[in-house]
N, C-alpha and C positions, 0 to 999 in steps of 0.2 A: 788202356793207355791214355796217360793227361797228356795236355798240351802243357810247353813250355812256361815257367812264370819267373818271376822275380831274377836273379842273377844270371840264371839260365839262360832265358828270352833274352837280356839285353842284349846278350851276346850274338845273337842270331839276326837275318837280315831283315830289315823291316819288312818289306815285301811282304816274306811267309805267316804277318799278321795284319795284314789288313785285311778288313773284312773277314773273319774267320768262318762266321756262322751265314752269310750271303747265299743266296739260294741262286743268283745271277750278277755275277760280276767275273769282269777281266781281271786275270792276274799282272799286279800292279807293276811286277819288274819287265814285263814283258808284253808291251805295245802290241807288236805283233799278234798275239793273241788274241787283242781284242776285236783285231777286223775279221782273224781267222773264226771267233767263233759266229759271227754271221755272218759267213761266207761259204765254210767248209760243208762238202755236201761227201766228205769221206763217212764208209758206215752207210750208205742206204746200201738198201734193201727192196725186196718187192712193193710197189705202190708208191717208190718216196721217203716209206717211211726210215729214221736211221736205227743203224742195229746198234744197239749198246756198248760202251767199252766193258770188258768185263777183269775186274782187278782182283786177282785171286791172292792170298797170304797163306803160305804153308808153316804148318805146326801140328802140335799136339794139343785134344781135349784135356782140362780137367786139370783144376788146382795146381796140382803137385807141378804140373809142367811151366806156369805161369812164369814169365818174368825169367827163362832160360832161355839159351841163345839158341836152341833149336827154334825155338817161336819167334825170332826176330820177324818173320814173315805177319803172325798174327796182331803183330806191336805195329806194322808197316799200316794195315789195315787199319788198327783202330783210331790212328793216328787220322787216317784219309776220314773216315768214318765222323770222326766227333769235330772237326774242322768245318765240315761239310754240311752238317747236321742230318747224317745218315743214321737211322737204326736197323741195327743187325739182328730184326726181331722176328724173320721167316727162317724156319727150317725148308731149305728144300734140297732133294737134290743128295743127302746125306751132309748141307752145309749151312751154316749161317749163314744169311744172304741181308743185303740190303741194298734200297734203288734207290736212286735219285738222280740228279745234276750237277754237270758243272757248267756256266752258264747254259747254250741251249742243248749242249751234250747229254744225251743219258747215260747213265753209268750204273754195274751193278757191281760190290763189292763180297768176296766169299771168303769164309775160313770153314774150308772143310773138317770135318769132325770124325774123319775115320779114322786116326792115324797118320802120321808121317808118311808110309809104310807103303798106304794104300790113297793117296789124294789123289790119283787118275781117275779113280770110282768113281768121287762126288766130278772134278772137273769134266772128265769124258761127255758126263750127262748133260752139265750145265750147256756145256757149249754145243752138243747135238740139239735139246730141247729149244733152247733158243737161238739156234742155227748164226752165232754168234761168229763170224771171219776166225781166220786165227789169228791174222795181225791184230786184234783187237784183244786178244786174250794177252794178259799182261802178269805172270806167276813170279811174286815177290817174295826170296826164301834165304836162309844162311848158304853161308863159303865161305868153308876153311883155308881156301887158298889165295883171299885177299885177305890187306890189312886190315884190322878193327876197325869198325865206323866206316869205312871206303865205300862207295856204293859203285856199281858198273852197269850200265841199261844196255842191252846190246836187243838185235832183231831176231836172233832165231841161236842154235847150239845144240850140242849136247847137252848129256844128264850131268858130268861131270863127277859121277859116282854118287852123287846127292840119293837116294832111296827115293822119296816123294817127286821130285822133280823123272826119275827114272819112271816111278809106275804113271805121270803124265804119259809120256810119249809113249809108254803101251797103251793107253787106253785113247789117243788123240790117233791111233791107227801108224804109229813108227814115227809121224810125223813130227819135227824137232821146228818147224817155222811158224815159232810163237814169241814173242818179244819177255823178258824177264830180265826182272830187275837182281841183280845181286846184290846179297849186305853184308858186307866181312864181318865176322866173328873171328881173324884171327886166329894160328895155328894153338893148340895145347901145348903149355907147358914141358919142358922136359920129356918124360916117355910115357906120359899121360895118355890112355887110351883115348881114339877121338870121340867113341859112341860113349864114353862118362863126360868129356869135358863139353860137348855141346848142350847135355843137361842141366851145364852150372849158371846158377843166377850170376847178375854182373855187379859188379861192386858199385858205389858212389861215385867214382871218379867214370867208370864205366857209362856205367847209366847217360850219367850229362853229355859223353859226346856222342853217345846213338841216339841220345833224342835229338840233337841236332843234326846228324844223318838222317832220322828219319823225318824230319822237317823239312830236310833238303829233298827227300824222296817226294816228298806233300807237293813241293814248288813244281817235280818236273814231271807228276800225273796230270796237274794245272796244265801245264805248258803242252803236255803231250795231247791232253783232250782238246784243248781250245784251238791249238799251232803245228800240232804233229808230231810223229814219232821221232823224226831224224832233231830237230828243235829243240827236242826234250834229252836226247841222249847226247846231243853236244854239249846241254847245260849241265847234264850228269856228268860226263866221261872227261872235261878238260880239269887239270889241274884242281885239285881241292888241299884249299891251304890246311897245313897243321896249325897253322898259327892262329887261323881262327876258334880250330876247336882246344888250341890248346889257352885262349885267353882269361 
């Protein structure tokens, strides 16, 4: 997944490029955050030390799946990933993984690699091995039941009938109080079956306004690591104009 450039980017709020590749800096729309990240002692753990956020994208391995909207989850990731300058170059776990920071926060970023099907597998692990809170568990995936491009960050729910988000909560022990981002992919067409149409790549006109969703997603992992969960779902959940993505 690229970052935004030329026609695209204009359109989008400066903010979400400043500083792209920063290994320590505040996010620039949002003051707040910068006292919060040296201040917030959210996330320790035994000794002091803090536990990591950990940002999960659900999808599917392997070409043929690439650049369809069931992976919207894996596009969330790469997007945080190459901003960040995180490489997603460990296998563990059954998933792609990559660490790093946002300012003094640690962060670890996954696209499980088992299937859709079966991402409880890899996630269950990750988060018992590294004894990871569940508030801090952050699983970014499609729904059919918002509009295109819309995103909705809420703190805990159901599966919502999603398959991958369903085998979480069997393997997180029934437990459903884990924070996730939703990314509309919009219902299928006509009588379109929905297990074909979330397989379909997204046209040109498509593409431009989920990579601005998913830049606006970029802004409120910032805002959530540095400033807090509730901070970041109020910048996600109020009002998001058409008008912007439609300029």
């Amino acid at each position: 997944m690229r970052l935004l450039s030329g026609a695209s980017a204009s359109r989008l709020p400066s903010s979400l490029f400043s500083h792209p590749r920063a290994r320590t800096r505040c996010v620039p729309a949002s003051s707040f955050a910068c006292r919060a990240a040296s201040s917030s002692a959210a996330g320790t753990g035994d000794g002091g030390a803090r536990k990591p956020w950990l940002f999960v994208g659900l999808g599917n391995p392997g070409k043929v799946y690439q650049g369809t909207r069931h992976n919207v989850g894996f596009e969330m990731i790469d997007v945080i990933a190459e901003a960040e300058g995180i490489s997603l170059s460990s296998m563990q776990f059954k998933a792609m993984v990559g660490k790093g920071r946002i300012g003094d926060a640690p962060i670890m970023l996954a696209k499980p690699q088992t299937f859709m099907n079966a991402s409880g597998e890899s996630v269950g692990q990750l988060v018992s091995y590294f004894k990871i809170p569940l508030n801090q568990v952050v699983v970014m995936y499609d729904d059919l039941d918002l509009p295109f491009a819309k995103l909705r960050l809420l703190p805990k729910g159901g599966h919502g009938g999603h398959n991958g988000m369903r085998s979480i909560v069997n393997h997180l022990k029934q437990s459903r109080d884990f924070p996730r981002l939703r990314i509309g992919i919009g219902r299928p067409p006509g009588k379109m079956d929905p297990a074909n149409f979330v397989l379909r790549p997204f046209n040109k006109k498509e593409q431009e306004e989920l990579d601005f969703a998913l830049h606006r997603g970029l802004e409120a992992v910032r805002i959530m690591v540095l400033g807090g969960f509730n901070k970041s779902a109020t910048y996600v959940n109020t009002a998001q104009s058409s008008e912007m993505l439609n300029r």
